[in-house]
C-alpha positions in Angstrom: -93.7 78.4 38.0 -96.9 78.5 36.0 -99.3 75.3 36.2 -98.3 75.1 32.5 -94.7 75.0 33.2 -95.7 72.5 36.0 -97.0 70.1 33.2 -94.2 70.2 31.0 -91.9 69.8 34.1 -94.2 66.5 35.1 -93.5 64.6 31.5 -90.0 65.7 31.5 -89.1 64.1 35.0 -91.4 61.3 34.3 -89.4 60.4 30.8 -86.5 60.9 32.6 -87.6 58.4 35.6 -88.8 55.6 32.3 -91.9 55.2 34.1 -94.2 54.8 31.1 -97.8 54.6 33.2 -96.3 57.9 34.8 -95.5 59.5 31.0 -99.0 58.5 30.1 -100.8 60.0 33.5 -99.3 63.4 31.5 -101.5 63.6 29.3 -105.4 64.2 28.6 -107.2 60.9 27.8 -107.6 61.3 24.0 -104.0 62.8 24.2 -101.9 62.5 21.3 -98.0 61.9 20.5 -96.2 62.9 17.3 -93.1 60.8 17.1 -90.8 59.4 14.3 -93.3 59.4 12.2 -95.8 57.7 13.9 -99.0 59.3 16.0 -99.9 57.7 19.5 -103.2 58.1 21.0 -104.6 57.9 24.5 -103.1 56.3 27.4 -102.5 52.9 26.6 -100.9 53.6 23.4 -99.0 56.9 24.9 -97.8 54.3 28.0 -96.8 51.8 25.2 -94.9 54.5 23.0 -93.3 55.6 26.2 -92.1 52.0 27.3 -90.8 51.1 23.9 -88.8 54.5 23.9 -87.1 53.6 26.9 -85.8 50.2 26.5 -84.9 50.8 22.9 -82.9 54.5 23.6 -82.8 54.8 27.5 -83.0 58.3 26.6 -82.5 61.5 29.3 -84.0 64.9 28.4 -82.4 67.7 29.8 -84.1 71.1 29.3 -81.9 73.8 27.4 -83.6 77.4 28.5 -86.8 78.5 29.4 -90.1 77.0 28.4 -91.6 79.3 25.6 -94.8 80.2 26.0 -97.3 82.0 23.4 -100.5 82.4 25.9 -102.8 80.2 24.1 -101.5 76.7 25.8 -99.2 76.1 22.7 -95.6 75.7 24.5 -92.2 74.8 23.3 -89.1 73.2 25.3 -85.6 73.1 23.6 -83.6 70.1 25.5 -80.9 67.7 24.3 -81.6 64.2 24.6 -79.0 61.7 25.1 -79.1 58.1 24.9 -78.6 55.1 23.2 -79.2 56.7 19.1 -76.7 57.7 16.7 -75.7 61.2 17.1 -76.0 61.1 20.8 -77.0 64.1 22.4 -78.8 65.3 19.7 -81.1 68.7 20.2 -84.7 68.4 20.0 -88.0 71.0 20.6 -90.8 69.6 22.2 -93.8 70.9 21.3 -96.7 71.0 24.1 -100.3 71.9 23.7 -101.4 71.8 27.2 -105.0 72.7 28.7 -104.9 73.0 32.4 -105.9 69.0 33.1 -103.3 68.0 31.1 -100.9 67.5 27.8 -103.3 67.4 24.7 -100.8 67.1 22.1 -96.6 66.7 21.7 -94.6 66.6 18.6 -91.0 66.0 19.2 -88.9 67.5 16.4 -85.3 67.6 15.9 
């Protein structure tokens, strides 16, 4: 596993563990997320989004194939999500720009 892959795998089992602090670790210091329509940036609002995401949906990411990787740092992950949300798993792509210290950006599409 490439230390790309070994990022992606670090958010994924820290979503999955609802550690927030542990999400937030993920990424770069002026790290952004792209989610629901709202942008969070750094760590104490990445730790925040992360925190509010687990009470409210509990949710569970589980990885559907391989990472895909274009060479450049841009990644994307395929995984259904389940949790407490209408539709319940529902598919989503994450999608990673990673430098090798950490996550710079994440959009989570459905």
């Amino acid at each position: 596993m490439n230390n790309l892959a070994l990022l992606v795998k670090r958010y994924v089992d820290a979503a999955n563990a609802q550690d927030a602090r542990a999400v937030a670790a993920c990424f770069l210091s002026n790290g952004t997320v792209h989610d629901e329509g709202s942008v969070h940036r750094g760590h104490a609002s990445i730790a925040a989004w992360a925190s509010d995401t687990a009470a409210r949906y509990g949710s569970r990411i589980e990885p559907k194939g391989e990472l895909e990787q274009d060479g450049t740092g841009r990644c994307m992950l395929r995984a259904s999500v389940s949790g407490n949300f209408p539709g319940s798993p529902a598919m989503f792509a994450f999608h990673f720009v990673l430098q090798a210290e950490g996550i710079d950006s994440l959009e989570i599409t459905a």
